[in-house]
N, C-alpha and C positions, 0 to 999 in steps of 0.2 A: 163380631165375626161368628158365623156358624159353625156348630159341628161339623164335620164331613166322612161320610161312608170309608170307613178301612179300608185302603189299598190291601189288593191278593197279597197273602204271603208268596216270598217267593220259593215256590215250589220245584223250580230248579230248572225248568223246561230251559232257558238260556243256557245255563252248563251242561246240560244234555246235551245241547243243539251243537255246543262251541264243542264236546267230546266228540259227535259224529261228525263235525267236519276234519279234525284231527288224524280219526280213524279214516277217513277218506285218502285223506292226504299220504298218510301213513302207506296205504293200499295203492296209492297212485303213485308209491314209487316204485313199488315194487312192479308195475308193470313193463310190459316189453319197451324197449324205444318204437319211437310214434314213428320214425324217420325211416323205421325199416319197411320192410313189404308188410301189405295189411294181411289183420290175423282175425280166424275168427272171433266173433264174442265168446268169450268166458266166464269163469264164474267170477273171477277177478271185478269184468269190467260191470257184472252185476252187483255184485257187493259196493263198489265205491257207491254208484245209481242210488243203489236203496240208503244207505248212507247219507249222500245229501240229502235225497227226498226228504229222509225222519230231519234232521236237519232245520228244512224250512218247515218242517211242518211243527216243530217245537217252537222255532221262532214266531211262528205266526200263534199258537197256542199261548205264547206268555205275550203278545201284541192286541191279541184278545182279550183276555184278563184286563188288562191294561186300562184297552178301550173301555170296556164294561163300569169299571172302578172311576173312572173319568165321566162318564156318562152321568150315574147313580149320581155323584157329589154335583154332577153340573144340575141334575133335575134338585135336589136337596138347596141349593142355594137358590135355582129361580123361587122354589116354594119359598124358602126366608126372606126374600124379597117381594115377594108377594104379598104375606102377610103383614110386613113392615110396611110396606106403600099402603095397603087398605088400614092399616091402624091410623094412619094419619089422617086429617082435615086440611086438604086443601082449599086457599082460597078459591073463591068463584073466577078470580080474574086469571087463573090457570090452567083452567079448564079446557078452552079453547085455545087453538093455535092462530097466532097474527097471521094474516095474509101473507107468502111471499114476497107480495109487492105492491106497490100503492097504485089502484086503478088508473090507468092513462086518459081514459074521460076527462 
């Protein structure tokens, strides 16, 4: 089995993320009931807003990393398998692929 590229440490972007949905939530109770007469926007309803936004944008920042480190190790094994398959000698009679199917002629 190969080596493989270090996974990102995790640098916390997930418990960021899970913090500002909290604070969101936090914030969204403090808001008026929804049931009454509408109100204008506030700073209230701005702060939740930016809240999630950093939110997905953290989650997506450590789904990035992620990808990345996945990638790296996937390119790192086709390579070990690459040079494993060219160090070998195949016979001749593997070279070619059989027919699908035997001609109907």
């Amino acid at each position: 089995m190969t080596e493989h590229a270090p996974f990102p440490p995790d640098t916390g972007e997930r418990a960021l993320g899970h913090a500002r949905v909290e604070y969101a939530e936090l914030l969204f109770q403090e808001a008026q009931d929804p049931s009454g007469p509408p109100q204008p926007v506030s700073e209230l309803t701005a702060q939740v807003q930016t809240s999630i936004f950093l939110a997905i944008y953290y989650e997506m920042r450590h789904g990035n990393d992620l990808i990345a480190a996945h990638t790296r190790a996937l390119h790192e094994h086709k390579a070990a398998l690459t040079r494993a398959f060219d160090q070998q000698e195949l016979p001749a009679a593997h070279t070619a692929l059989p027919p699908a199917r035997l001609p109907v002629d």
